[in-house]
C-alpha positions as CSV (number, residue, x, y, z in Angstrom):
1,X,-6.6,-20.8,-8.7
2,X,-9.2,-18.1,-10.2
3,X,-10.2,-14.8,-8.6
4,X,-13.0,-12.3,-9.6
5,X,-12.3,-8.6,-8.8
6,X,-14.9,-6.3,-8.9
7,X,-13.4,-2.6,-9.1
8,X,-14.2,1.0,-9.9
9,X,-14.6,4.2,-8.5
10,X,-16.3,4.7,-4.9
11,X,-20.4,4.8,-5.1
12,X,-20.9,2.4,-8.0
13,X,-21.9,-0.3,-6.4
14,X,-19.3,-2.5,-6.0
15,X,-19.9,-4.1,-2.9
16,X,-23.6,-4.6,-4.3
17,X,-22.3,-6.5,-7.1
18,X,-20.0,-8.7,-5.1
19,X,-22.5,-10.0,-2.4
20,X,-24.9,-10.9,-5.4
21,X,-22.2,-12.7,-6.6
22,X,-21.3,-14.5,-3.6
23,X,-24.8,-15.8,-2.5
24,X,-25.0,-16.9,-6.1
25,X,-22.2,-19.3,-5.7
26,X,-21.8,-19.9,-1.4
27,X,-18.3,-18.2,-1.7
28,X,-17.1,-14.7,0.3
29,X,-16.3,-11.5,-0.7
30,X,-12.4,-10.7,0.3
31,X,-12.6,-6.5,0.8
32,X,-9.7,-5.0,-1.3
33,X,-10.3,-1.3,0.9
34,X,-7.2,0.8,1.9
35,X,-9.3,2.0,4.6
36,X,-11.9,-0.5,5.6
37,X,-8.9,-2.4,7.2
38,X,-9.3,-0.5,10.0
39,X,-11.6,-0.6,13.1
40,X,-13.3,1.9,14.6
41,X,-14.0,3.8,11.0
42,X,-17.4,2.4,9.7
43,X,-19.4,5.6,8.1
44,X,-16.8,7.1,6.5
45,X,-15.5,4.1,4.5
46,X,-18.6,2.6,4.1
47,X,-17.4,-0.2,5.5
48,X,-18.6,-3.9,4.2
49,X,-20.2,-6.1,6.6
50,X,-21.5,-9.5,6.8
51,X,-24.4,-8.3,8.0
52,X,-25.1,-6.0,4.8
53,X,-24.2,-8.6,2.5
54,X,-25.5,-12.0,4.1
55,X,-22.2,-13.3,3.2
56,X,-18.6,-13.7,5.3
57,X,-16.1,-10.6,4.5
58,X,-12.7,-10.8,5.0
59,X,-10.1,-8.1,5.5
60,X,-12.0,-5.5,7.1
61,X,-11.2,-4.4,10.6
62,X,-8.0,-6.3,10.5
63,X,-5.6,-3.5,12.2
64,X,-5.8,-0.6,14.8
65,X,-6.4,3.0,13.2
66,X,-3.3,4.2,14.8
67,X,-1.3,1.0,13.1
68,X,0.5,1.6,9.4
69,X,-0.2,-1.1,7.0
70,X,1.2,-1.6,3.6
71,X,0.1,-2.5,0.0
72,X,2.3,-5.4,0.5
73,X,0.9,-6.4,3.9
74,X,-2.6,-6.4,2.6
75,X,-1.2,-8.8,-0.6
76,X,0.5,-11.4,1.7
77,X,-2.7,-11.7,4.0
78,X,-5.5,-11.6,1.1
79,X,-3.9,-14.2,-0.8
80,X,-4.4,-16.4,2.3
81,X,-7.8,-16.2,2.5
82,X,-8.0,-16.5,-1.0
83,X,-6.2,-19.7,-1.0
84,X,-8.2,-20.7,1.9
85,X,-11.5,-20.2,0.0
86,X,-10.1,-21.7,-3.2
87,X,-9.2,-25.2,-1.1
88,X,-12.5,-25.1,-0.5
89,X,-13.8,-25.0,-3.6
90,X,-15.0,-21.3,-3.6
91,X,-14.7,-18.7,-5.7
92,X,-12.5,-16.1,-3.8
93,X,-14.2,-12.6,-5.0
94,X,-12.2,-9.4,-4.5
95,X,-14.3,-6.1,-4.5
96,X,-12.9,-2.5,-3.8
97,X,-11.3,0.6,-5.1
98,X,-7.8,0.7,-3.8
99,X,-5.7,-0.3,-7.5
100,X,-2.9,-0.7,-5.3
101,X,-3.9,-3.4,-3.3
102,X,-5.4,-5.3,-6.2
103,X,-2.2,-5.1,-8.3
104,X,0.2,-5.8,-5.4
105,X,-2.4,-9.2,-4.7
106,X,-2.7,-9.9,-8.7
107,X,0.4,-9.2,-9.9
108,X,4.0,-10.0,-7.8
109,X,6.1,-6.8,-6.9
110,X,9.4,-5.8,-6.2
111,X,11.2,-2.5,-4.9
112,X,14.3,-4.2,-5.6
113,X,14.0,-1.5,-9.2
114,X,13.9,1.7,-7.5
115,X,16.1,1.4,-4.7
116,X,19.2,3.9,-5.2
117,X,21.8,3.8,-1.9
118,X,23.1,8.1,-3.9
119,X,19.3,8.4,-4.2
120,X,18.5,8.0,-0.8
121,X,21.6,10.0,0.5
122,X,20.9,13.0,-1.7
123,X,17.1,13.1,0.0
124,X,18.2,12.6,3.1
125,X,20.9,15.6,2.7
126,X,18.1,17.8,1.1
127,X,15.6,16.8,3.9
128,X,18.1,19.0,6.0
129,X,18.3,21.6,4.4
130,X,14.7,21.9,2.7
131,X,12.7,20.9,6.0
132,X,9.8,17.7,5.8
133,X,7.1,20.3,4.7
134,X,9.1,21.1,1.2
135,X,9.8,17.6,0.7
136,X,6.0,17.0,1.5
137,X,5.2,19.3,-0.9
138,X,7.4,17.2,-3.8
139,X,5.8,14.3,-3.7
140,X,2.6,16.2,-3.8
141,X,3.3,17.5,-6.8
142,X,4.0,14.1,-8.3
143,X,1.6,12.2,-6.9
144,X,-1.5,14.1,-4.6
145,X,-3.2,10.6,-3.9
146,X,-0.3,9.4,-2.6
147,X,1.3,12.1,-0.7
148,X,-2.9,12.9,1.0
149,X,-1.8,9.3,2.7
150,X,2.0,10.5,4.1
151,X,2.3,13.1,7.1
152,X,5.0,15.6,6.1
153,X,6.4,14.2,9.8
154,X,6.7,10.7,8.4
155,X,10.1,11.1,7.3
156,X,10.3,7.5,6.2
157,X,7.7,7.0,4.2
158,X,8.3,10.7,2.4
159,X,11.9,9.8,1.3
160,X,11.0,6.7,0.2
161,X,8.0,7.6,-2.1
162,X,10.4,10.2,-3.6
163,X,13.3,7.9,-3.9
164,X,10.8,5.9,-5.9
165,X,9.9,8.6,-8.0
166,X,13.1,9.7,-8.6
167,X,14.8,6.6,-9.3
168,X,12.1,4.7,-11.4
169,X,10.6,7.8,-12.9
170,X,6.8,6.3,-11.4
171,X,5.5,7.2,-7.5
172,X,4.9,3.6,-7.1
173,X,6.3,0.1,-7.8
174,X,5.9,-1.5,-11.1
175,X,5.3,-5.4,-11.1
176,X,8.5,-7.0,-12.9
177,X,7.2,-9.2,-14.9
178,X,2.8,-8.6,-15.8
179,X,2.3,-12.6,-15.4
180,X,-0.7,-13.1,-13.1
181,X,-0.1,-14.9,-9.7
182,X,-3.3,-16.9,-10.4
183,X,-6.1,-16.5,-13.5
184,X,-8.1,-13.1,-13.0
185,X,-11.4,-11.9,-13.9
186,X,-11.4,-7.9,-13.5
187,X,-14.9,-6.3,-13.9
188,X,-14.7,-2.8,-13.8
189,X,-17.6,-0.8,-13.1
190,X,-17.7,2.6,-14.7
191,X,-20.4,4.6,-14.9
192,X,-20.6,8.0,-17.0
193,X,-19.1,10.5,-14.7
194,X,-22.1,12.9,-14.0
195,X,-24.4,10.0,-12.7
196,X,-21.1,8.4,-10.4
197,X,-20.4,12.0,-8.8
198,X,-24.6,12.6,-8.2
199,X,-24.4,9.4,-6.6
200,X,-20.7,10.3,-4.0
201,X,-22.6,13.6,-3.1
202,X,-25.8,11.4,-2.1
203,X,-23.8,9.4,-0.3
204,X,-21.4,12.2,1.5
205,X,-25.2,13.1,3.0
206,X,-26.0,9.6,3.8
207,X,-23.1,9.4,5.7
208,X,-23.5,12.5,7.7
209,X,-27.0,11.5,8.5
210,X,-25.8,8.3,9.6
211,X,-23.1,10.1,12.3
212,X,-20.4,10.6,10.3
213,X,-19.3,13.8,12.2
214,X,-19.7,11.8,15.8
215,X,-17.5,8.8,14.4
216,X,-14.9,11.4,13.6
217,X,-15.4,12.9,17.3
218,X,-15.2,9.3,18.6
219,X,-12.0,8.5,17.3
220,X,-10.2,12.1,17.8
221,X,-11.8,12.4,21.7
222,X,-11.9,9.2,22.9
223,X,-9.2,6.7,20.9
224,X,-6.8,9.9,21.2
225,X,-5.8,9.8,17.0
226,X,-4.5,12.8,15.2
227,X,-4.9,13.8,11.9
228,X,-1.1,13.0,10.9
229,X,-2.1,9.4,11.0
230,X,-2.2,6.9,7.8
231,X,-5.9,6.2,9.1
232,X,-7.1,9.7,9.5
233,X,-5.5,11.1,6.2
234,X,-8.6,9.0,4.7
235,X,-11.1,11.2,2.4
236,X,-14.5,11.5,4.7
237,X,-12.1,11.8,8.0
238,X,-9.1,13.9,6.6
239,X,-11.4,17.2,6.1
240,X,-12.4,17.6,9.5
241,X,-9.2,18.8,10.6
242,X,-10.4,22.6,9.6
243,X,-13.9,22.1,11.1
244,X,-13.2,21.1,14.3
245,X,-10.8,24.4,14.9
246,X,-13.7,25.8,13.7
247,X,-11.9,27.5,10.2
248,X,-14.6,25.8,8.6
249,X,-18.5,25.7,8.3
250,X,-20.7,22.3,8.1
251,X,-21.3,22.6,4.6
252,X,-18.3,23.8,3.9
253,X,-17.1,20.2,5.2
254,X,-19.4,18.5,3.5
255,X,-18.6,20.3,0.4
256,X,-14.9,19.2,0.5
257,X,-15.9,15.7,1.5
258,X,-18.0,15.8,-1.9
259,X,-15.0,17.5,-3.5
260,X,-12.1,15.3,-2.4
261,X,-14.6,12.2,-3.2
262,X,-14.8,13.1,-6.3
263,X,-11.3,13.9,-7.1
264,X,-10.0,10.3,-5.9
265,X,-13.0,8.3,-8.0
266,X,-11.6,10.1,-11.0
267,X,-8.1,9.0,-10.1
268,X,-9.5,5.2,-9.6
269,X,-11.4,5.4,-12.9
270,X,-7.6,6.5,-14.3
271,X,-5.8,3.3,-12.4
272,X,-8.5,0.7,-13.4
273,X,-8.3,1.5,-17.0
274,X,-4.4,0.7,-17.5
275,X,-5.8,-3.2,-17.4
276,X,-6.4,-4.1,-20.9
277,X,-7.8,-7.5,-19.6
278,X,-10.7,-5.6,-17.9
279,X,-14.6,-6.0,-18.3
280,X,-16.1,-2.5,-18.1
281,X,-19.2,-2.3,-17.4
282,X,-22.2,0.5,-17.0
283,X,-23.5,-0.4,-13.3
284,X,-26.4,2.2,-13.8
285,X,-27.5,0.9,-16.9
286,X,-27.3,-2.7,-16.3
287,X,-29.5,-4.9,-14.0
288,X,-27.6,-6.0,-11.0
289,X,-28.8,-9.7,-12.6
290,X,-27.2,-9.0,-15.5
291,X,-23.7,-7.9,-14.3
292,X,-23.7,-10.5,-11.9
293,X,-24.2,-13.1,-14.8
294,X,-21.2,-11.3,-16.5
295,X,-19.6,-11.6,-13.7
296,X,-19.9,-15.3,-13.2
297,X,-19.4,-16.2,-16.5
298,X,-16.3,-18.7,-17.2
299,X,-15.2,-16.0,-20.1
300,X,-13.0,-13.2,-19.6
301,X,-10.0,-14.8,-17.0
302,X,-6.9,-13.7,-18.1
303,X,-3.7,-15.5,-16.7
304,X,-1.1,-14.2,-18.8
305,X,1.4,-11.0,-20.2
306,X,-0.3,-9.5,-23.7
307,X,-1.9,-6.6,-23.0
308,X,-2.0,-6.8,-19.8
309,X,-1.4,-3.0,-19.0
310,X,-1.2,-0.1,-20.7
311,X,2.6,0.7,-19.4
């Protein structure tokens, strides 16, 4: 089987790339979105839809906003559909920032490494006597983007994230072996930093114009979720704890949205450039033509270990 992946930071155009893509050869675009899994949150992940692209999209709105899902979960499903499209003769097309998701679907993955029986007793004795909170505060130091995604209350998730850490010296799982489940076409867009974070703060303000602030009402009023949850810890969501207790001001919200955006595409940029076997590619200097036609192009499909990563 052979995949495409289009990746990069939020804002450059990724989802743009992969419908163009898709009409060009009748396949679908398979969403590789931490947070456009779930329903009910459409402005603030600026969700792909059919109806935007003209083509099917799979893996959005798959799970509740109040339902946990894993990197691993997201792997075992995608590959599905990818298998699905690939018996039937289409080009499965991955587009989305999450690195996670696309190495845990890419590459296979084990905990089996990092699992430490002391480890975990040694946490679990220090989670009684430091509180959630301090432990919380660990992993944050180690890893913001993942700890922004773990309630201090979520006891189970914080050990394990730290037992991780601690035992394999990384906040998340390593593949075992860097052989490819299938051959893989990465394009990575990456445009210069001061044109990627004009376009996140012109988007932050298309969101808000398009309701972002009711959707965040919707789901806190009337679906009853809390800020503590995996869904709402999302950037666009997560800020609006502070405004709605009124600590904050509306563009002081919007300013952190623009902030925390901006924070996260930098820590994309740094994920998506550990993959040697990458295609970068300017998406504001090139013709969306043109990166489609690099994009389809038979060349650049790696399927095995050399320089895979930069480990």
């Amino acid at each position: 089987m052979r995949a495409l992946f289009i990746v990069g930071p939020t804002a450059c155009g990724k989802s743009a790339l992969a419908a163009e893509c898709a009409r060009r050869t009748g396949s679908e675009i398979i969403s590789c979105d931490s947070m456009q899994i779930y329903r009910h949150m459409d402005i603030g992940t600026a969700k792909t839809t059919e109806a935007e692209c003209g083509v099917p999209v799979h893996m959005v709105d798959i799970v509740e906003p109040n339902a946990e899902f894993s990197a691993f979960e997201y792997a075992e499903r995608a590959l599905e559909v990818a298998k699905t499209l690939d018996s039937q003769g289409k080009l499965p097309i991955f587009a989305g920032g999450t690195g996670l998701y696309a190495h845990s679907t890419i590459f296979p993955l084990t905990f089996g490494a990092a699992k430490d029986e002391n480890v975990r007793a040694e946490l679990e004795s220090e989670l009684a006597r430091r509180g959630a909170q301090a432990m919380w505060e660990e992993l944050a130091s180690l890893d913001p983007d993942d700890a922004a995604k773990i309630h201090p209350n979520n006891v189970k998730r914080l050990l394990r994230a730290l037992e991780i850490a601690r035992v394999s010296g990384e906040t998340k799982p390593k593949g075992e072996s860097l052989k490819p489940r299938f051959a893989v076409k990465m394009i990575f867009l990456k445009p210069p930093r001061n044109a990627l974070y004009a376009a996140i703060d012109d988007r932050v303000e298309r969101m808000f114009e398009a309701g972002l602030e009711e959707e965040v009402r919707r789901l806190v009023g009337e679906r009853g979720l809390d800020f503590g949850m995996q869904s709402m810890q999302a950037i666009g969501y997560r800020e609006f704890a502070p405004y709605l207790s009124g600590e904050i001001s509306l563009p002081q919200l919007k300013e952190e949205i623009k902030k925390d955006t901006r924070r996260y595409a930098k820590r994309q940029e740094t994920w998506f450039s550990r993959y040697k076997f990458a295609v970068q590619a300017d998406p504001f200097a090139l013709a969306t033509d043109e990166l489609a036609a690099l994009a389809l192009s038979d060349d650049g499909y790696f399927n095995g270990e050399e320089n895979a990563e930069d480990r």
